[in-house]
C-alpha positions as CSV (number, residue, x, y, z in Angstrom):
1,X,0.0,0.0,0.0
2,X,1.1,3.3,-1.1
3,X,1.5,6.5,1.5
4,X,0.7,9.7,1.6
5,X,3.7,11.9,-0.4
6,X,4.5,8.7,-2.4
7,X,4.9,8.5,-6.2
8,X,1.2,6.9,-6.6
9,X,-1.7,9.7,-6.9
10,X,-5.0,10.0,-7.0
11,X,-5.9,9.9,-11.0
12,X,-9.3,10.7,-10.7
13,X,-8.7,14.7,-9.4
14,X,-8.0,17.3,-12.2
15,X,-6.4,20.4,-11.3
16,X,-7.8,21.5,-14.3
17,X,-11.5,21.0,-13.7
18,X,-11.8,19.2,-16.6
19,X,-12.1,15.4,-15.8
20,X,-9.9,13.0,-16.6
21,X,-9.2,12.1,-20.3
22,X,-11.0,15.3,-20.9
23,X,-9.7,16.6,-24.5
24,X,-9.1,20.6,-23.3
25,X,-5.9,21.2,-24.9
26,X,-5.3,23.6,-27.9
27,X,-3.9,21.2,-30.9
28,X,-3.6,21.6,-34.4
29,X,-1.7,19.4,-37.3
30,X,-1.7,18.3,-40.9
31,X,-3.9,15.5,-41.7
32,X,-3.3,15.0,-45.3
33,X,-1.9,16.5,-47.8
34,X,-2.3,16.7,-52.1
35,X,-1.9,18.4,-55.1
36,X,-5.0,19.7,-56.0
37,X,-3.9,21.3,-59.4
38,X,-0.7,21.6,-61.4
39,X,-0.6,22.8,-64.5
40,X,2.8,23.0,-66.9
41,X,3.1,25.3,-70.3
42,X,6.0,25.0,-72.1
43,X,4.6,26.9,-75.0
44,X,7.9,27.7,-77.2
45,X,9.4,24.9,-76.9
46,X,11.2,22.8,-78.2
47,X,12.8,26.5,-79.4
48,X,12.9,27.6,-75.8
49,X,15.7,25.3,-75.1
50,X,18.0,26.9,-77.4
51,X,17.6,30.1,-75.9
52,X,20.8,32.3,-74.6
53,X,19.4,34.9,-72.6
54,X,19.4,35.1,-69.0
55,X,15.9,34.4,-68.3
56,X,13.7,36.6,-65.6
57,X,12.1,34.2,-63.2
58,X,8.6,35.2,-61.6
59,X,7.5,33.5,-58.5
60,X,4.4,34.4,-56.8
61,X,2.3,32.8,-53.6
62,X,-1.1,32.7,-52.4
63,X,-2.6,31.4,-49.4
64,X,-6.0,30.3,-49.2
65,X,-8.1,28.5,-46.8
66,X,-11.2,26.9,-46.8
67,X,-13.5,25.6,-44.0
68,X,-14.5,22.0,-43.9
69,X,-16.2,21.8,-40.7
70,X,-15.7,23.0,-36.9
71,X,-12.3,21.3,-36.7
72,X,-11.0,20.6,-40.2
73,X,-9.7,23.3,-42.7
74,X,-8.5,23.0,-46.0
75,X,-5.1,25.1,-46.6
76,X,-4.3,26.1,-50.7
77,X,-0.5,26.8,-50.9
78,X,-0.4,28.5,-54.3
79,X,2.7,28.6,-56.2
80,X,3.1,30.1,-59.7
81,X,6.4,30.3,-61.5
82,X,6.8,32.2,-65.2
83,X,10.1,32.2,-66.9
84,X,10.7,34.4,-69.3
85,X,13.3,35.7,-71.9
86,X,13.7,38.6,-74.7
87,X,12.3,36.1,-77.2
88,X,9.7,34.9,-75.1
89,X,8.0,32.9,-72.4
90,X,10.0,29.4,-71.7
91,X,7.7,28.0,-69.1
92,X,4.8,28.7,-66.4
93,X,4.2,26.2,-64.1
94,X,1.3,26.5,-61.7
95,X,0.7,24.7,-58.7
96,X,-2.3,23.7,-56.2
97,X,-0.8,22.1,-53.2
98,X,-3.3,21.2,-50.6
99,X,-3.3,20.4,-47.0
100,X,-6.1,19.4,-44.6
101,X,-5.8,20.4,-41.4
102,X,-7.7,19.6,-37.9
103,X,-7.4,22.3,-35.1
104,X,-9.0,22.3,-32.0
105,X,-9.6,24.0,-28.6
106,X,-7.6,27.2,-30.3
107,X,-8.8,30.7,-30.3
108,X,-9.5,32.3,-33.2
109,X,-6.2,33.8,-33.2
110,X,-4.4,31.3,-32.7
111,X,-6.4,29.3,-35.6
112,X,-6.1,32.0,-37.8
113,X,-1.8,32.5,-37.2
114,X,-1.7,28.0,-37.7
115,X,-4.1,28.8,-40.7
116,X,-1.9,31.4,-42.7
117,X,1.4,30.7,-41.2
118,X,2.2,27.5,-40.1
119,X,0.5,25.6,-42.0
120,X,1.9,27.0,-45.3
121,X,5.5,26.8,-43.7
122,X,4.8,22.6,-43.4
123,X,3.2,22.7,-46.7
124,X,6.1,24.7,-48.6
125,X,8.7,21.8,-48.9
126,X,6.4,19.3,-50.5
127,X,5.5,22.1,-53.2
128,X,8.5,22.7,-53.7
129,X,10.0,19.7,-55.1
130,X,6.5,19.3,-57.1
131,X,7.7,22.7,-58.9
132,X,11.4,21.7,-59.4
133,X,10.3,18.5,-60.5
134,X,7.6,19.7,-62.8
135,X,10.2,22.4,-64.2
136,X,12.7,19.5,-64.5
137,X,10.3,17.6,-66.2
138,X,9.6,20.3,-68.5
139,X,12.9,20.1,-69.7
140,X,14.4,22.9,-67.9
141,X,17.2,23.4,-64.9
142,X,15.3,21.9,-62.0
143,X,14.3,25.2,-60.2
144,X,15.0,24.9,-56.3
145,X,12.6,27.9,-54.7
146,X,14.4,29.8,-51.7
147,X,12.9,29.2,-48.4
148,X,9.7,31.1,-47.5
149,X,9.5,32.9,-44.1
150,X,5.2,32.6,-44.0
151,X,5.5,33.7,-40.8
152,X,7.3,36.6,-41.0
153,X,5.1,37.3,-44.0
154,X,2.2,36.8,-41.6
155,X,3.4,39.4,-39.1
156,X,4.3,41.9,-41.6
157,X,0.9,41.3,-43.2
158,X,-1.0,42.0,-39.8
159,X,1.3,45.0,-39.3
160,X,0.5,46.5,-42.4
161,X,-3.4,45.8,-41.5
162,X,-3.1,47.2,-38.0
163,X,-1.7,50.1,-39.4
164,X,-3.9,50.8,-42.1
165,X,-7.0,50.7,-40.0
166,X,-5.1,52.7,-37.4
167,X,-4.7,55.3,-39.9
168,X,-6.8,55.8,-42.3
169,X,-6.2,56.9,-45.6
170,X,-2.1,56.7,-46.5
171,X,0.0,59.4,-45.3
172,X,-2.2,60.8,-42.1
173,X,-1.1,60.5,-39.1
């Protein structure tokens, strides 16, 4: 038998209030993940491949997110790459890269910073290679995208809200 101050407690108290097993926690995490599109234009080639000229690379990013129900989101990563040259456009390669992802017992801040920041920054890598090999595939240099600070982008993005709201029209103070 166990005595008082020893290693064995009582299991059934709950500082918390919350009974035991109770599922009170804040938690969030990818449950899946896919390409939902990809699209690949290599509209001059097989010309393109000849071409000299230091091409002008264009890479942009969207984030969008969709709710599923209470606890499951759908996260778009979108990822668009045009390369270009003097005598024209070599390749644009277009990507959908989707993640599903379950949050719960999380404010709506804390949802919304997973949502937009987090979530892109697991999502990036796998997108990533999808691009460089779709680019590869193409026929081209496999193109290796930089790293992505999303949430540094994040912060900067509610900055620039916060102070936009905060000041109206640009250039009052």
């Amino acid at each position: 038998m166990a005595e008082q101050g020893d290693v064995l407690t009582n299991l059934d108290s709950d500082p918390a209030g919350a009974g035991n097993g109770a599922d009170t926690l804040p938690v969030a995490g990818l449950l899946t993940q896919y390409v939902k599109d990809l699209s690949v234009e290599n509209p001059k080639a097989p010309e393109s491949f000849q071409w000299t000229d230091q091409p002008q690379i264009d890479v942009q990013f969207n984030i969008a997110a969709r709710k599923i129900n209470e606890e499951v989101h759908e996260i778009e990563l979108k990822i668009s790459v045009t390369n270009k040259s003097s005598q024209g456009t070599a390749y644009i390669v277009e990507l959908s890269y989707c993640g599903l992802v379950g949050m719960r017992n999380m404010s709506d801040e804390q949802k919304h910073a997973f949502t937009y920041a987090e979530a892109p920054r697991i999502l990036f890598p796998f997108a990533r290679r999808i691009v460089g090999d779709a680019v590869r595939d193409a026929g081209f240099a496999p193109l290796l995208l930089d790293p992505v600070d999303f949430n540094g982008l994040y912060v900067q993005q509610l900055q620039a809200q916060a102070q936009q709201a905060g000041q109206g029209a640009p250039g009052e103070a």
